[in-house]
C-alpha positions as a Markdown table, in Angstrom:
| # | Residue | x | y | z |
|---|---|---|---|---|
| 1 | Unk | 66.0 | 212.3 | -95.2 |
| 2 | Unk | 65.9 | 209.1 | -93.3 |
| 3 | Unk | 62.7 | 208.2 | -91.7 |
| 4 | Unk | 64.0 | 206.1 | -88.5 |
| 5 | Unk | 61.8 | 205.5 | -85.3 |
| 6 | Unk | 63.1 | 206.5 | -81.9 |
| 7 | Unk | 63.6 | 204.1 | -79.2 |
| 8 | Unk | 61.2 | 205.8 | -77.7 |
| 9 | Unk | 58.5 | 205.8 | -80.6 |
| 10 | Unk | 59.4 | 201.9 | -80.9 |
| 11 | Unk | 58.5 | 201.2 | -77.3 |
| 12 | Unk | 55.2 | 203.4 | -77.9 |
| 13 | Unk | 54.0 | 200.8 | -81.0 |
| 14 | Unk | 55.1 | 198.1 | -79.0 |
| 15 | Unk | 53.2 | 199.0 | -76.0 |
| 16 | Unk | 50.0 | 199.7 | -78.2 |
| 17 | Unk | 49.9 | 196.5 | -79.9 |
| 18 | Unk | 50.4 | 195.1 | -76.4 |
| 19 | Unk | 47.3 | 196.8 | -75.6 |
| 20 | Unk | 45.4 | 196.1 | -78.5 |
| 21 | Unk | 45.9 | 192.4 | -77.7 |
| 22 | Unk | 45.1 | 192.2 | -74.5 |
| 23 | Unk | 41.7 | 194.2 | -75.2 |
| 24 | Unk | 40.5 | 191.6 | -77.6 |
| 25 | Unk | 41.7 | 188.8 | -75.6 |
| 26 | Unk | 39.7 | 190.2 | -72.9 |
| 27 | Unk | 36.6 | 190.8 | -75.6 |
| 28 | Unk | 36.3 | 187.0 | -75.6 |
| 29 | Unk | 39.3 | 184.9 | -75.0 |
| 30 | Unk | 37.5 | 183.7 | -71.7 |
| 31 | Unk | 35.4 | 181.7 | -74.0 |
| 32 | Unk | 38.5 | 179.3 | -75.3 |
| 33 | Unk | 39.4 | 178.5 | -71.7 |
| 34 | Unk | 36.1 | 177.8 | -70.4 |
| 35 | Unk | 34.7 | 175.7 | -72.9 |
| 36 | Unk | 38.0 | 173.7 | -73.4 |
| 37 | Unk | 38.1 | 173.6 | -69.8 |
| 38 | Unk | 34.5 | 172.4 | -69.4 |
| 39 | Unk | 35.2 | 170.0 | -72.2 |
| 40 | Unk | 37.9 | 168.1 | -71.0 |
| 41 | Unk | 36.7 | 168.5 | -67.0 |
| 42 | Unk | 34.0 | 166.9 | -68.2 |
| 43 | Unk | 35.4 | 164.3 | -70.2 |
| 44 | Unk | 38.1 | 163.2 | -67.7 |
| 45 | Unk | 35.7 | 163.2 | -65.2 |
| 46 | Unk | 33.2 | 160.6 | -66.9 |
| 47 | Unk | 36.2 | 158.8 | -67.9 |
| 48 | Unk | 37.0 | 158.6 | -64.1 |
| 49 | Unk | 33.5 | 157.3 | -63.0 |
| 50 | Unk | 33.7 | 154.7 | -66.3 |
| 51 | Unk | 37.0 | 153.1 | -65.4 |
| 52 | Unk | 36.6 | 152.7 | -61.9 |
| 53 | Unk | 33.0 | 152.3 | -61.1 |
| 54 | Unk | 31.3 | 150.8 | -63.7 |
| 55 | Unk | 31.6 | 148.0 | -66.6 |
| 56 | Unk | 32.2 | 149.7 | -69.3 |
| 57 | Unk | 35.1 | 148.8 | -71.7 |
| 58 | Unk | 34.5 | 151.8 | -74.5 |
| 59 | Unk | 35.5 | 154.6 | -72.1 |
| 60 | Unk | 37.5 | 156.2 | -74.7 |
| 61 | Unk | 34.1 | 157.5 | -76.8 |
| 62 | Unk | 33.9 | 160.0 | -73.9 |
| 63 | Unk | 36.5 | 161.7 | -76.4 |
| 64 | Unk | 34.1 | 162.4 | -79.2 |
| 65 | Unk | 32.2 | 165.4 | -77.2 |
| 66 | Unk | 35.5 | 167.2 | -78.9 |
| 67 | Unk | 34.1 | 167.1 | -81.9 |
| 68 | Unk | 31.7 | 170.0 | -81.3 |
| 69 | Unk | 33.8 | 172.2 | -79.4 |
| 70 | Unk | 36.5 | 172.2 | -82.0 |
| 71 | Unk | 33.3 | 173.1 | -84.1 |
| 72 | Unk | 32.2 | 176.2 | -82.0 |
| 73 | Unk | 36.0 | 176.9 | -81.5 |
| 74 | Unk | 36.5 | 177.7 | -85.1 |
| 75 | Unk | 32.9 | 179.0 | -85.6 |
| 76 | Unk | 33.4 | 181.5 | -82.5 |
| 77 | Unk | 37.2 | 182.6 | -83.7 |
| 78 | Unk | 35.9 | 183.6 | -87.3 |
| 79 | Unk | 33.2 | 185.6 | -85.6 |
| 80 | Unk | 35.7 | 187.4 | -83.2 |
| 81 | Unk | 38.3 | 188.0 | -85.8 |
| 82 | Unk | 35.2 | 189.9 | -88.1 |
| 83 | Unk | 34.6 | 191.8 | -85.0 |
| 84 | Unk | 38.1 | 192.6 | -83.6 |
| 85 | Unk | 38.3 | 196.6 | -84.0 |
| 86 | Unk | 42.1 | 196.4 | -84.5 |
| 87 | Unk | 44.1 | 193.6 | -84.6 |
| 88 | Unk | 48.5 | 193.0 | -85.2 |
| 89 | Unk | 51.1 | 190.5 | -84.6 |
| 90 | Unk | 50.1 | 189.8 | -81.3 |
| 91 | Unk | 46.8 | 188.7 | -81.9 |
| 92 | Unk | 47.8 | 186.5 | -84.9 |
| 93 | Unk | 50.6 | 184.6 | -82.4 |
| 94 | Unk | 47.7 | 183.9 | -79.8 |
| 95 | Unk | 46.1 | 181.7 | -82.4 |
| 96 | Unk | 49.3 | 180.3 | -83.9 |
| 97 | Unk | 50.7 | 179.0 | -80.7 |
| 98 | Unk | 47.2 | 177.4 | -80.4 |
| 99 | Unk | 47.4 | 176.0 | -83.4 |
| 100 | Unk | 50.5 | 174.8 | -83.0 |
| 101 | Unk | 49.5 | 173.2 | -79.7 |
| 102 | Unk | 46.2 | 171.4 | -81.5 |
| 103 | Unk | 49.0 | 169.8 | -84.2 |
| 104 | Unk | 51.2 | 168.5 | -81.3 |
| 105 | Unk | 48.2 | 167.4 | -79.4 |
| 106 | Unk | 46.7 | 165.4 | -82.8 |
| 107 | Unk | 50.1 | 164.0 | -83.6 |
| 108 | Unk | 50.8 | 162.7 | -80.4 |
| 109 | Unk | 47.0 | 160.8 | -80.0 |
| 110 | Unk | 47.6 | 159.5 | -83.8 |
| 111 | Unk | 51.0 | 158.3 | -82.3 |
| 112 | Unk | 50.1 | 156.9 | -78.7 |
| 113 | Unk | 50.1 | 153.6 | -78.7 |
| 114 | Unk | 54.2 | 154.3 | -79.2 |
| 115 | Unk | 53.6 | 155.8 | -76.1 |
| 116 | Unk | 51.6 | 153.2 | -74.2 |
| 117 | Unk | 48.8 | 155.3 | -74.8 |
| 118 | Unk | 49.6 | 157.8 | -72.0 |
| 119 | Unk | 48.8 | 160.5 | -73.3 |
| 120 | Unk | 47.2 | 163.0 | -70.6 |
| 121 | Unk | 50.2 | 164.0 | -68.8 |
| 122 | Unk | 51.9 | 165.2 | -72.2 |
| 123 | Unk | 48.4 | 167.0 | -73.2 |
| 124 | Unk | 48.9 | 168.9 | -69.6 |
| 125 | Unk | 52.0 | 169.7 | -70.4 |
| 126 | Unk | 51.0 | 171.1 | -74.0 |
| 127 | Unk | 47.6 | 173.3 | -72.7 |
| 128 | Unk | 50.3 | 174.5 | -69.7 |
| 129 | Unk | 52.6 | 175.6 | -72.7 |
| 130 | Unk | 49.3 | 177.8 | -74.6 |
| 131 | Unk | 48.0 | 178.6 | -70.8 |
| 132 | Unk | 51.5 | 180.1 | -70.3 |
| 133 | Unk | 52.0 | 182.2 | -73.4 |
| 134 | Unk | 48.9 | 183.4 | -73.6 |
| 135 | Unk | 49.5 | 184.9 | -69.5 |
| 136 | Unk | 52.3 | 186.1 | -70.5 |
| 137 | Unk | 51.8 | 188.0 | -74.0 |
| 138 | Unk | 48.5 | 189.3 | -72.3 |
| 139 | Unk | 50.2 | 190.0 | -69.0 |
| 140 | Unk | 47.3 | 188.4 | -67.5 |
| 141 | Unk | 48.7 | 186.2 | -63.8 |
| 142 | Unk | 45.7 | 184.0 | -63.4 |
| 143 | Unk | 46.4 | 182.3 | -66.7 |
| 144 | Unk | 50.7 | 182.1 | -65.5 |
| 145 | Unk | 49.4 | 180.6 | -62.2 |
| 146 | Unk | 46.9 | 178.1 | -64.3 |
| 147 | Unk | 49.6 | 176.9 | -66.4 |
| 148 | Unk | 52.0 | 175.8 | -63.5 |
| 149 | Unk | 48.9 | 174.1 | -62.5 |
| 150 | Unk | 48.8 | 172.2 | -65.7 |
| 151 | Unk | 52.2 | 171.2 | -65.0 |
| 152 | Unk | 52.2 | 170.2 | -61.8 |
| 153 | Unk | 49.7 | 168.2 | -62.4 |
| 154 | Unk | 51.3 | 166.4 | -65.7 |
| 155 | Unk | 54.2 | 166.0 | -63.6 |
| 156 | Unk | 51.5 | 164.0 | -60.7 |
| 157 | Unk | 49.9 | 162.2 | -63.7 |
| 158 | Unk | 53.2 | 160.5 | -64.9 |
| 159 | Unk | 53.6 | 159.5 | -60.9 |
| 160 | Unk | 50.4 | 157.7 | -60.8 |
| 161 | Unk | 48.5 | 154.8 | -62.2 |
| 162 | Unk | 46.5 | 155.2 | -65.1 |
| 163 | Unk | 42.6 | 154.6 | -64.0 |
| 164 | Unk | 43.6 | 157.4 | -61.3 |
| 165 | Unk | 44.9 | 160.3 | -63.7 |
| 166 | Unk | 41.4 | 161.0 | -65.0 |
| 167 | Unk | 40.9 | 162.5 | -61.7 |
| 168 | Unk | 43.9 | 164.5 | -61.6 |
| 169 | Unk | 43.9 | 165.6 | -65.2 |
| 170 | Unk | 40.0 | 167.0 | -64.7 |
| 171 | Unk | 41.0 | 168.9 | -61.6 |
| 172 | Unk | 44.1 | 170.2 | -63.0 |
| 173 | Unk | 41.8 | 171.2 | -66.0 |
| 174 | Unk | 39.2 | 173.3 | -63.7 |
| 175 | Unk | 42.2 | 174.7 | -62.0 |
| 176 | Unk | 44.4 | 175.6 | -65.0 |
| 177 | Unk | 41.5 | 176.8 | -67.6 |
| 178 | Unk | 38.4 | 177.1 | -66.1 |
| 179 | Unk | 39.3 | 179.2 | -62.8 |
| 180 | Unk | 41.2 | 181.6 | -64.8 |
| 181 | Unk | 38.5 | 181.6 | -67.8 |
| 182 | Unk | 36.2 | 182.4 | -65.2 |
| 183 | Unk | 38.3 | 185.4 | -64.1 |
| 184 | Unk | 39.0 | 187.0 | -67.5 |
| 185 | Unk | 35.4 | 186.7 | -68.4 |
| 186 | Unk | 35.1 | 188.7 | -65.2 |
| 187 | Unk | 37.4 | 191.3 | -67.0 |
| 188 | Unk | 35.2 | 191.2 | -69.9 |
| 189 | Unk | 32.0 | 191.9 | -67.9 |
């Protein structure tokens, strides 16, 4: 007796892990995009102000206020992943692709002075690429329309001079992460 799924049956798992996902993306994935998004803001921001209105030549410390988030990043994913009721493939790829991102991200700052140290239109371009899967594996438009963002923006920052894409790069940042982080923790509520 063979024990094959319908097409039908198929679509029904499919479907449920789908769901499953999206429920414990919505049980706290607000929290990634709003303290990343805070993060940088915040950093490219002060970065701004330090470059083009004051003295300062060590701008680049900004940076280290990383440091803790990547700390309350890991701390808060091991305390959703104890929590998540039910979890499958789905919910393991959001954190891959993240993961993946983070690696690209590291190896291209251990690798920018090969790049003339322009680094924040390519890290655009890599949060567009996690703000864009995650939207779409969740089926969540707010987080589609925020990674277009992100890429528009990259796309500005590679058109303009240096000192100025701090500016750019933090809007694009509150645009692409926080707005929608702001809207998913709505969906949470």
């Amino acid at each position: 007796m063979q024990n094959q799924m319908t097409h039908q049956q198929s679509l029904e798992i499919i479907t449920e892990m789908i769901g499953n996902a999206k429920k414990n993306l919505a049980r706290g994935g607000s929290f990634y995009f709003l303290l990343w998004g805070a993060v940088v803001a915040a950093a490219n921001f002060t970065i701004y102000f330090l470059i083009n209105f004051t003295t300062v030549a060590q701008w680049y410390y900004v940076w280290l206020i990383t440091i803790p988030a990547i700390a309350a990043t890991i701390m808060y994913s091991r305390r959703q992943a104890m929590k998540a009721s039910v979890t499958g493939p789905i919910d393991h790829l959001y954190g891959q692709v993240w993961i993946g991102i983070f690696i690209a991200m590291v190896i291209t700052l251990v690798f920018m002075r090969e790049i003339n140290y322009a680094v924040n239109p390519i890290m655009l371009i890599y949060s567009g690429i996690g703000t864009y899967i995650t939207g779409r594996l969740s089926r969540f438009q707010p987080l589609i329309i925020g990674a277009a963002v992100l890429w528009v923006c990259s796309i500005i920052l590679f058109l303009i001079p240096a000192h100025q894409q701090f500016l750019v790069a933090g809007i694009g940042i509150l645009v692409g992460y926080v707005i929608p982080g702001l809207m998913l923790r709505k969906q949470e509520g």
